[in-house]
Every structure is written in structure tokens, then in C-alpha cells.
MDTraj code that builds the backbone (N, CA, C; nanometers):
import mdtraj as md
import numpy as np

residues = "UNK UNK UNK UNK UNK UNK UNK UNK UNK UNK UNK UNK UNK UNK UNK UNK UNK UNK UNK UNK UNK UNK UNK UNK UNK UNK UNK UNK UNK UNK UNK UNK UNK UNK UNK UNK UNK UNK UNK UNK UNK UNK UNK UNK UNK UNK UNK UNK UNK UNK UNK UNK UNK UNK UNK UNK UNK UNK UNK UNK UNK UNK UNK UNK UNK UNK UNK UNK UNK UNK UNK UNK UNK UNK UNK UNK UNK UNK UNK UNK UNK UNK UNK UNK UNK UNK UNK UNK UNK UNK UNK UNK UNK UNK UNK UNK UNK UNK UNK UNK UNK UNK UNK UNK UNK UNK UNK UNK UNK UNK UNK UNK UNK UNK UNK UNK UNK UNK UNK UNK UNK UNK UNK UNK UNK UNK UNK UNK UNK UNK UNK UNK UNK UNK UNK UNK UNK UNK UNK UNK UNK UNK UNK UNK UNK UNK UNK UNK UNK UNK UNK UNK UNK UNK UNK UNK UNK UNK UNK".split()
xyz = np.array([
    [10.9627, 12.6933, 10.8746],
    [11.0391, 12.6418, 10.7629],
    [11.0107, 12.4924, 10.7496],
    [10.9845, 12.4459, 10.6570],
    [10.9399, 12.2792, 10.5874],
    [11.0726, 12.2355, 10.5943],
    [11.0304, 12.0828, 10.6537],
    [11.1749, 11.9615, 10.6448],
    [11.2008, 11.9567, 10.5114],
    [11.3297, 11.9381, 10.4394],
    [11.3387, 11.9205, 10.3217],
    [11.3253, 11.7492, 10.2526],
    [11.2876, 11.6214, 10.3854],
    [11.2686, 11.5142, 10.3714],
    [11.3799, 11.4830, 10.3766],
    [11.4258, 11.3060, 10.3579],
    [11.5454, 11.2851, 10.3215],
    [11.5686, 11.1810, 10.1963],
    [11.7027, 11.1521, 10.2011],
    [11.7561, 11.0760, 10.0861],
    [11.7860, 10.9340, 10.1140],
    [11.6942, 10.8476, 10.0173],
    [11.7469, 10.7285, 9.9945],
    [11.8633, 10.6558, 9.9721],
    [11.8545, 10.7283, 9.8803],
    [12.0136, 10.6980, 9.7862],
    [12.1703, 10.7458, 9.8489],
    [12.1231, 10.8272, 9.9318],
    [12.2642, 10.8285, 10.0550],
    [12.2346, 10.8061, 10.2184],
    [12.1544, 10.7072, 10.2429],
    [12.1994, 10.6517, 10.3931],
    [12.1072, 10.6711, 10.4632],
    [12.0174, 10.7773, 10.4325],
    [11.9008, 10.8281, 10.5331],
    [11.7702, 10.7406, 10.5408],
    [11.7481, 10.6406, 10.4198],
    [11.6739, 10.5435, 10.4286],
    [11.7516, 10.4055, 10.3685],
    [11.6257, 10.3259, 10.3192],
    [11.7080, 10.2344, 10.1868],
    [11.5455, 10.1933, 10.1520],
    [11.5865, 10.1334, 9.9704],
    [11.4756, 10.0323, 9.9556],
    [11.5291, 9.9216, 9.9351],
    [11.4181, 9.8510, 9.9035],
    [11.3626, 9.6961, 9.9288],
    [11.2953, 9.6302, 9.8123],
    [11.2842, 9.6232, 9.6766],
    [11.2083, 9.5510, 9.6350],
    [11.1601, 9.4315, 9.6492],
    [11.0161, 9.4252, 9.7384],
    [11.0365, 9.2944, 9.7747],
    [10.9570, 9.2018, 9.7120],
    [10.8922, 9.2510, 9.5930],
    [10.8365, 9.1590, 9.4951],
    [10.8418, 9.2290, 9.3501],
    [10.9505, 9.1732, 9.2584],
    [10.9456, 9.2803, 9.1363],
    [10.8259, 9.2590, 9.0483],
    [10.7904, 9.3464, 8.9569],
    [10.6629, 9.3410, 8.8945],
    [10.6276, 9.1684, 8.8479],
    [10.4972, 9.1347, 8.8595],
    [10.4569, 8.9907, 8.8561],
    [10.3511, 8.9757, 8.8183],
    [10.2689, 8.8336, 8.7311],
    [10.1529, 8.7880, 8.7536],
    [10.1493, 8.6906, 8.8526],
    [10.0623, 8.7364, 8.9694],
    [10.0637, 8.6533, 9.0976],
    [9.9181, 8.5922, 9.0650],
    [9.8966, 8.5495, 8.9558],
    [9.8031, 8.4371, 8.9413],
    [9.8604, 8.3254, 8.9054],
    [10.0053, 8.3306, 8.8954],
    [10.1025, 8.2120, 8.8480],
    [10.1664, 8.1506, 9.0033],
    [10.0764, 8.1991, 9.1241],
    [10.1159, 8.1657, 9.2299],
    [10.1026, 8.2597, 9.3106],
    [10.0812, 8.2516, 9.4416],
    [10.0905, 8.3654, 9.5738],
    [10.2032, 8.4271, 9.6015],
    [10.2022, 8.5310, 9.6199],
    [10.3649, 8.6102, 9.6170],
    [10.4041, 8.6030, 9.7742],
    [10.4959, 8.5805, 9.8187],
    [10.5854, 8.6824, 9.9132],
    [10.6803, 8.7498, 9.9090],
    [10.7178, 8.8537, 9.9471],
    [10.7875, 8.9556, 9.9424],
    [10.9515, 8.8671, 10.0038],
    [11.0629, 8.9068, 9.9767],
    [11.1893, 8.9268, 10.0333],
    [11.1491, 8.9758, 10.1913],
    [11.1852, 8.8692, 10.3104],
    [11.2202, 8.9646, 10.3903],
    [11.2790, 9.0744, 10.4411],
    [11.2442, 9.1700, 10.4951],
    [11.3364, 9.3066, 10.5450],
    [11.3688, 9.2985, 10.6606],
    [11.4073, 9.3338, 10.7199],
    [11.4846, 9.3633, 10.8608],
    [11.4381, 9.5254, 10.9268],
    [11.3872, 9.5381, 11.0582],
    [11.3623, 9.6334, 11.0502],
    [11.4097, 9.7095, 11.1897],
    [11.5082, 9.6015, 11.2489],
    [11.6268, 9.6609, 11.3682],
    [11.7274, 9.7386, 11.3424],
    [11.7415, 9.7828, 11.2181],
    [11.8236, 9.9212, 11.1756],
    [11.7309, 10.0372, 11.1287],
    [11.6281, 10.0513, 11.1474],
    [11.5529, 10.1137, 11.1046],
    [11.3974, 10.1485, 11.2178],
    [11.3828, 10.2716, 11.1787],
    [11.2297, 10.2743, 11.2847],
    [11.0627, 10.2776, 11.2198],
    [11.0936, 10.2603, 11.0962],
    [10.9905, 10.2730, 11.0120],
    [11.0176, 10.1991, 10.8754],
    [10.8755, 10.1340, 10.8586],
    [10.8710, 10.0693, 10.6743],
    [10.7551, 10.1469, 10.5939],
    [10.7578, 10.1654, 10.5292],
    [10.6491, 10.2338, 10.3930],
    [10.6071, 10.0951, 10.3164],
    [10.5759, 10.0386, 10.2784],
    [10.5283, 9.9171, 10.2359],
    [10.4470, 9.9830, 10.1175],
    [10.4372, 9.9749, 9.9720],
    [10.3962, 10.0537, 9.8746],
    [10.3534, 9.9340, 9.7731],
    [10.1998, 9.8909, 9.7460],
    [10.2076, 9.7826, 9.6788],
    [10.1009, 9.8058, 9.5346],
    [10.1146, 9.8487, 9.4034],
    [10.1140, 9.8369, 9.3098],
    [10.0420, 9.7399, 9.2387],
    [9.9736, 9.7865, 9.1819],
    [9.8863, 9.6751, 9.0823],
    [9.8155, 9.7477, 8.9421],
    [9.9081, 9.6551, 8.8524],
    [9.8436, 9.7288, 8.7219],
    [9.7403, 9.6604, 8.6418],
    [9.7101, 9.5383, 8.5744],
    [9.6061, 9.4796, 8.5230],
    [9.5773, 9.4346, 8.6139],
    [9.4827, 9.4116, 8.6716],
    [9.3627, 9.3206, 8.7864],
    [9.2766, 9.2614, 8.7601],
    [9.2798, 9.1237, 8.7264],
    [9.1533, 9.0766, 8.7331],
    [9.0580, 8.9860, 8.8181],
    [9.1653, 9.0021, 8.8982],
    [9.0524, 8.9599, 9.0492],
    [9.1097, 8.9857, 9.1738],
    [9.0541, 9.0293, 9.2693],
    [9.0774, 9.0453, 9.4123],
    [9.2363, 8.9878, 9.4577],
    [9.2715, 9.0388, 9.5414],
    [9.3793, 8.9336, 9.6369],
    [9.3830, 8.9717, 9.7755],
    [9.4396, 8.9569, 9.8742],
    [9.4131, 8.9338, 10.0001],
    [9.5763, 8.9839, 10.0348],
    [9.6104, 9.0712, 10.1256],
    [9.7120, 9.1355, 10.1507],
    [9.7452, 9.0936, 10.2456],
    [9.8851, 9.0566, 10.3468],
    [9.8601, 8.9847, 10.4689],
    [9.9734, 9.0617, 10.4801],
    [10.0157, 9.0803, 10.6040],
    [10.1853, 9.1303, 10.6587],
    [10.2300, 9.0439, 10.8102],
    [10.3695, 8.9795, 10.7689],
    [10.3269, 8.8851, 10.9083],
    [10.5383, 8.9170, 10.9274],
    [10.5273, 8.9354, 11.0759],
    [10.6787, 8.9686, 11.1440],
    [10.7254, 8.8040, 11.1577],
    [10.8518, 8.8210, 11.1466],
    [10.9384, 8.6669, 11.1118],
    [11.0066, 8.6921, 11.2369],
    [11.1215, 8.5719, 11.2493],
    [11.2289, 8.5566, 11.3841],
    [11.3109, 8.6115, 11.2989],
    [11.3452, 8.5500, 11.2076],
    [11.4476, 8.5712, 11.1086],
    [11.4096, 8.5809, 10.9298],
    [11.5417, 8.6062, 10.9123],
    [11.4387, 8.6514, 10.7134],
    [11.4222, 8.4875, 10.6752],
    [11.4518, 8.3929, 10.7075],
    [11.3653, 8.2542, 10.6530],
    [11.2800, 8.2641, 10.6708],
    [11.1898, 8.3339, 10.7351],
    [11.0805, 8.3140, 10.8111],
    [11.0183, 8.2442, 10.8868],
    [11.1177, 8.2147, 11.0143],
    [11.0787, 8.1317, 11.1325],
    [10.9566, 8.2414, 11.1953],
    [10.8660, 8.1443, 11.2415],
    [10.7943, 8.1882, 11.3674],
    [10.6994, 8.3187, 11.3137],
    [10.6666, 8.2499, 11.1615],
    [10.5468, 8.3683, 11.1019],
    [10.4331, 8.4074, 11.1712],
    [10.4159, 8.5169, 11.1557],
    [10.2733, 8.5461, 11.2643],
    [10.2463, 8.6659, 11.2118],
    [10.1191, 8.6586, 11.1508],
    [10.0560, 8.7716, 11.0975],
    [9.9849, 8.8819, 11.1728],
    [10.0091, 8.9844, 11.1440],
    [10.0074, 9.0758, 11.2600],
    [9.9062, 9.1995, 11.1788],
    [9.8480, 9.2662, 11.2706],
    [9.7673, 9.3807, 11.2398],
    [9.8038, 9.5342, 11.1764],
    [9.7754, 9.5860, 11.0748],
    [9.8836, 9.7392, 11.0360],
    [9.7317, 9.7572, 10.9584],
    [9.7926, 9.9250, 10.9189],
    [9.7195, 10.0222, 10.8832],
    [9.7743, 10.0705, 10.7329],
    [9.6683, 10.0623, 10.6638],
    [9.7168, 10.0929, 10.5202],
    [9.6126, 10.2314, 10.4819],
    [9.6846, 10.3096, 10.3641],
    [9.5633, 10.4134, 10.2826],
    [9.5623, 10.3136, 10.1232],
    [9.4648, 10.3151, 10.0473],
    [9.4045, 10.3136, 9.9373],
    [9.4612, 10.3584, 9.8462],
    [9.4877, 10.3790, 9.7058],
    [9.4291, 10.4697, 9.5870],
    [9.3615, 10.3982, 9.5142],
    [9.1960, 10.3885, 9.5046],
    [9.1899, 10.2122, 9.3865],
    [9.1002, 10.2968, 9.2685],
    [9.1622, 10.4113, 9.2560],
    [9.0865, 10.5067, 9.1097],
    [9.2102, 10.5311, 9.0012],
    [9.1723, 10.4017, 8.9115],
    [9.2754, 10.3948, 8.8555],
    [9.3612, 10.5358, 8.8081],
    [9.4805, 10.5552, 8.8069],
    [9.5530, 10.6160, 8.7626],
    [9.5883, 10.7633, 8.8532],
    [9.5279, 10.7396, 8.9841],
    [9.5213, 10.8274, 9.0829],
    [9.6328, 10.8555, 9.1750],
    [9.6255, 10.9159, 9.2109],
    [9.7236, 10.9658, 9.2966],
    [9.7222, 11.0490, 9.4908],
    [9.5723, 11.0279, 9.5034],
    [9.5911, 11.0200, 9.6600],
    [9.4848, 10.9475, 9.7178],
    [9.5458, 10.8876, 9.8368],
    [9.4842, 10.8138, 9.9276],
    [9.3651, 10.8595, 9.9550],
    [9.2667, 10.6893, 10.0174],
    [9.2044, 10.7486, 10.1215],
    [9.2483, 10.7247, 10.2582],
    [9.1121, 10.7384, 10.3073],
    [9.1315, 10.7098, 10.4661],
    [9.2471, 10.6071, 10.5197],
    [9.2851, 10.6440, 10.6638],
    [9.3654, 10.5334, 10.7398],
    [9.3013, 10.4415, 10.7376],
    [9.3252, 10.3011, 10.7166],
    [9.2511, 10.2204, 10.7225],
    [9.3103, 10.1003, 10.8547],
    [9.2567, 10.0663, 10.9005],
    [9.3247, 9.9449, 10.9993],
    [9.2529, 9.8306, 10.9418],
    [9.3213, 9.7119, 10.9404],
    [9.3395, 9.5609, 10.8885],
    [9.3958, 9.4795, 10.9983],
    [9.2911, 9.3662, 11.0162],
    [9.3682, 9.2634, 11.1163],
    [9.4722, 9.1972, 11.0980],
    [9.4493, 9.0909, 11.1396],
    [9.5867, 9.0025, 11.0687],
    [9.5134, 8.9495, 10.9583],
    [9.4363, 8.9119, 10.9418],
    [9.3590, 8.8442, 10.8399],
    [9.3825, 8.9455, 10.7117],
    [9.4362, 9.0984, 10.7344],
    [9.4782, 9.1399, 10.5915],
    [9.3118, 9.2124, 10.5339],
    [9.3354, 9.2929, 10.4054],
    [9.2674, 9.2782, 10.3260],
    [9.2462, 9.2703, 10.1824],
    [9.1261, 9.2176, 10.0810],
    [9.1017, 9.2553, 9.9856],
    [9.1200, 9.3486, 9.8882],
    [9.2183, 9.3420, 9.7916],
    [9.2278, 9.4916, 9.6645],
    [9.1272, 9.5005, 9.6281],
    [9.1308, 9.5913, 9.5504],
    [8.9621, 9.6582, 9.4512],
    [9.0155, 9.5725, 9.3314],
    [8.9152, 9.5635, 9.2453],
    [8.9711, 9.5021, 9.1229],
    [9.0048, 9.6120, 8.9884],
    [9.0209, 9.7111, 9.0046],
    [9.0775, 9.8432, 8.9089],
    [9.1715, 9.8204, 8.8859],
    [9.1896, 9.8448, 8.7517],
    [9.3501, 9.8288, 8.6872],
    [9.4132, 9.9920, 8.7548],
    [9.5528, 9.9431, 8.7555],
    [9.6210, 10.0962, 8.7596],
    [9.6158, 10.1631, 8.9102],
    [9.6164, 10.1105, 9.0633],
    [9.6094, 10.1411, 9.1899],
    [9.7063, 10.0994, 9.2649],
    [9.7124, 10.1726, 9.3977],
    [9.7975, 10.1152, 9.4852],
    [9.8193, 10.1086, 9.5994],
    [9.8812, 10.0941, 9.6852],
    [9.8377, 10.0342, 9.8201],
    [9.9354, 10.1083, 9.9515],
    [9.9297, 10.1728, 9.9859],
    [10.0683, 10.2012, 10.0909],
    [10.0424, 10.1508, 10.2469],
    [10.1435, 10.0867, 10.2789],
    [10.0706, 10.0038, 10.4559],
    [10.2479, 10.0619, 10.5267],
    [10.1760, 10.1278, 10.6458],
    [10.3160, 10.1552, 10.7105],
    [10.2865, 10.0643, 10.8526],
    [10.4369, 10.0583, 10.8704],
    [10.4590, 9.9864, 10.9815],
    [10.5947, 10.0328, 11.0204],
    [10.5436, 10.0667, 11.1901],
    [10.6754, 10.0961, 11.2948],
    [10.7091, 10.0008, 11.3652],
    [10.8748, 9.9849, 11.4161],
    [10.9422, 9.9084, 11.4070],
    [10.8896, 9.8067, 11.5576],
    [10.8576, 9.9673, 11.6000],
    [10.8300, 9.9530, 11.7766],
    [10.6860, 9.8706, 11.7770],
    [10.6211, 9.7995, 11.6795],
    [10.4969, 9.7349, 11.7327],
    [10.5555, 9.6335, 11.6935],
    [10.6357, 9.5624, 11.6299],
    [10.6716, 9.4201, 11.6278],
    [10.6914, 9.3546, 11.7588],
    [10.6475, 9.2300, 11.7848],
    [10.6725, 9.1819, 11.8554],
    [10.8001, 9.1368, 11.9148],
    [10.8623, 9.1215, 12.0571],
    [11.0343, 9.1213, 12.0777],
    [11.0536, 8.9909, 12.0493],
    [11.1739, 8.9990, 11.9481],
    [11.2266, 8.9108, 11.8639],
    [11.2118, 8.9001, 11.7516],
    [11.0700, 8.9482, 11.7171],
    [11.0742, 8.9552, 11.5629],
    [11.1321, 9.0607, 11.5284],
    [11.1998, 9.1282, 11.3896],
    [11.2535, 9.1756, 11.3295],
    [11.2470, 9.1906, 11.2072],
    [11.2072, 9.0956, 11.1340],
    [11.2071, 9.0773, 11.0290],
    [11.0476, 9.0674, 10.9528],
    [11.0271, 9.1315, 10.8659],
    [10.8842, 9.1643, 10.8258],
    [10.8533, 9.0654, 10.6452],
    [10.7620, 9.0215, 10.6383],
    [10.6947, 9.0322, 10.4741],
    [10.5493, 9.0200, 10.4448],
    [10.5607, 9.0490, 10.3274],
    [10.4510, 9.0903, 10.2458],
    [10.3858, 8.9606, 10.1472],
    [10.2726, 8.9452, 10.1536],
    [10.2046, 8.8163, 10.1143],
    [10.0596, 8.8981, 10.0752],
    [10.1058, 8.8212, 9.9056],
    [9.9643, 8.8486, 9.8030],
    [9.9028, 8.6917, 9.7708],
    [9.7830, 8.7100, 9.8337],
    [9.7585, 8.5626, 9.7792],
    [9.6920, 8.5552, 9.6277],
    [9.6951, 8.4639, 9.5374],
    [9.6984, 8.4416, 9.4756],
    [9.5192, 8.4812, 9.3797],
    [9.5167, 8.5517, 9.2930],
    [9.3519, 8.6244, 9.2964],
    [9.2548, 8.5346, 9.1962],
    [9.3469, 8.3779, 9.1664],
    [9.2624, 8.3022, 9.0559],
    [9.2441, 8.3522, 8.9479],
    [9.3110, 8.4768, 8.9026],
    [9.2609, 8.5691, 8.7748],
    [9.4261, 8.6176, 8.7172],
    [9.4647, 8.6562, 8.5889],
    [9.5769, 8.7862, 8.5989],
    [9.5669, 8.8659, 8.6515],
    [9.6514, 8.9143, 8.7694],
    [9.6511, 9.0351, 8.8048],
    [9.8209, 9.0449, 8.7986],
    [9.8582, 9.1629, 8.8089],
    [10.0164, 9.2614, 8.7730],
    [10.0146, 9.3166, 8.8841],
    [10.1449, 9.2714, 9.0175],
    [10.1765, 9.3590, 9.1127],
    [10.3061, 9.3574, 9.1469],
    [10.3079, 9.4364, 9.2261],
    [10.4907, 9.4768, 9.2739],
    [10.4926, 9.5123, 9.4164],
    [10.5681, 9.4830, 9.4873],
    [10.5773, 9.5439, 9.6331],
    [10.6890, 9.6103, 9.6523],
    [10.7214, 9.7631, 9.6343],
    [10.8432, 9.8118, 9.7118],
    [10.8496, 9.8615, 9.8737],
    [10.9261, 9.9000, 9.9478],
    [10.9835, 9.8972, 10.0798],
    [11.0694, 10.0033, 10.0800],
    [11.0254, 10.1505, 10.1269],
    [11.1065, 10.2457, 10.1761],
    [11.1338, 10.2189, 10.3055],
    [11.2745, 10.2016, 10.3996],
    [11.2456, 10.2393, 10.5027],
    [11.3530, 10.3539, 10.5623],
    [11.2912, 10.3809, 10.6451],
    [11.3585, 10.5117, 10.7136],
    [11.3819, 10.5320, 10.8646],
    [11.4064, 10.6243, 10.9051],
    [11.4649, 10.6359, 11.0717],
    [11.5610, 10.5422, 11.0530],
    [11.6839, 10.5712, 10.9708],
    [11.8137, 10.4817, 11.0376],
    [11.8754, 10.4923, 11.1349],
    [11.8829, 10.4014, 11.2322],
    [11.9730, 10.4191, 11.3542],
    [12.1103, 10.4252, 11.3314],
    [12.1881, 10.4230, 11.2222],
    [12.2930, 10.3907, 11.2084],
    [12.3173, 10.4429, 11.0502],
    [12.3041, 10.5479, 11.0609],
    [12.3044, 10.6198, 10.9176],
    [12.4036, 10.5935, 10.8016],
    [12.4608, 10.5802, 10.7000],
    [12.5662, 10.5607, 10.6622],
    [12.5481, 10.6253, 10.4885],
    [12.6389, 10.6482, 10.4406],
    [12.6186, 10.6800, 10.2837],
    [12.5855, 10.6160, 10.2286],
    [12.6567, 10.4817, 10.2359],
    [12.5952, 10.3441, 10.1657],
    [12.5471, 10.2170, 10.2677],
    [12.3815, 10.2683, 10.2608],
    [12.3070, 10.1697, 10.3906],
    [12.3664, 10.0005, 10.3310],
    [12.3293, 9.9409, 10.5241],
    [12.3791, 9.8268, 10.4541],
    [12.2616, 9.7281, 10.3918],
    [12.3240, 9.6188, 10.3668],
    [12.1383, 9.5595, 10.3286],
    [12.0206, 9.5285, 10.3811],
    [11.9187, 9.5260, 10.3722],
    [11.8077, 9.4935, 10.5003],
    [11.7466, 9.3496, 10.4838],
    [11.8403, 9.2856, 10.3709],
    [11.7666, 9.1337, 10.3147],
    [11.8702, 9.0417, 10.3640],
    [11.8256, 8.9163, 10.3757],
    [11.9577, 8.8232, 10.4014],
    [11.9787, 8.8053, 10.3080],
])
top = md.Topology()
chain = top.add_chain()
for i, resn in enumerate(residues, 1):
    res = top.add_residue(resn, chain, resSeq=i)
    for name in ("N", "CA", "C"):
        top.add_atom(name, md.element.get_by_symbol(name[0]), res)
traj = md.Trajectory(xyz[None], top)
């Protein structure tokens, strides 16, 4: 018998928008920090609709959501960069150094990260688009899940 998954919207996860739709040629984005000590997992889901040039993806664990004590750290993302598509490719692993989008309009990006590879003390995670010198249109949302502390109405994961 198949898990039936679970629900966002009552307690079993929460999201995060941590960059609402943007031209991040009007500047380098970072995401809202998240918090990820109530939780055992992030989905990191990053979106891009007009593109006109590259950007550079980075994910770096904080002390706290100001972002003391940034340090960019290594994760694994899948692809979709055919515009208007709908499945990944391959696992991909990325250093800290991040990587490069495709320049296709209409793709998107999913990078997961478990809670258990952060480093002790960090907690707090974001998302950094650098800036592609061109228009490009992106968004970063944040499922996360495995709540340790389940509730109907999760509490927030942002300061």
C-alpha cells in the first residue's frame, strides 16, 4: 500500500517563501532565512521564468537567521532546464561554490537538504542568486518536512 504523503497546510510540513517572484538583475537575491531545528528536511525549489543570463546558486548554513557565521556549504540538487518541463535530471552534487542555471526561459531547480548535515550550531539555512547581469525572473520556495513537533498550525521557521 503507497504513503498517502503529507500535508502542509496542517502541521506535517510548512513553507517558506524565501524569495517572492523577482528580477534579480536589479541585484543578487537572498532568500529569508529558515530554521531547520524543527524540522529534518528542506526541499529548496527554485524557479526561473524569463532568463537572460546565467546565475550562480549558492546555499550557505547561518548561526542564526541574521546570518551570523555564513558558510557555504555543499548539497545536491536535480535540474529541469527544458523549458516548460516537468522532470528532473540526474542527482547532481555542487560544492560550496554552488552552481550555474541554464539560460532557458520557463525551468527549475529543486536542491534538498537534511537537517543532519548542517554543521552543530548552525540551524539556520539560505538561498543566494547572484546577480546574472541580464533580466532574469526567479522565485525560491521552501517545503520543509519531518516535523519534530507536529502541530496543526506549524510555527514559523523565519525570524
Amino acid at each position: 500500500m503507497a504513503a498517502q504523503g503529507f500535508s502542509i497546510g496542517e502541521g506535517q510540513g510548512h513553507y517558506v517563501l524565501g524569495v517572492a517572484p523577482v528580477d534579480i538583475d536589479a541585484g543578487a537575491q537572498t532568500s529569508d532565512a529558515f530554521k531547520l531545528s524543527n524540522y529534518s528536511h528542506a526541499t529548496i525549489i527554485i524557479s526561473l521564468g524569463v532568463t537572460g543570463a546565467a546565475s550562480t546558486v549558492t546555499v550557505k548554513e547561518n548561526t542564526d537567521a541574521s546570518g551570523s557565521g555564513a558558510t557555504a556549504i555543499a548539497f545536491s540538487y536535480y535540474g529541469e532546464a527544458t523549458a516548460g518541463g516537468d522532470t528532473t535530471g540526474a542527482r547532481t552534487s555542487a560544492t560550496s561554490s554552488g552552481f550555474a542555471t541554464a539560460t532557458t526561459d520557463g525551468i527549475f531547480y529543486i536542491i534538498e537538504i537534511n537537517a543532519e548535515d548542517l554543521s552543530d550550531g548552525y540551524e539556520w539555512v539560505t538561498v543566494h542568486l547572484s546577480d546574472p547581469g541580464s533580466a532574469t525572473f526567479a522565485s525560491v520556495g521552501v517545503i520543509l518536512s519531518g516535523a519534530r513537533y507536529a502541530e496543526v498550525e506549524a510555527p514559523t521557521a523565519i525570524a
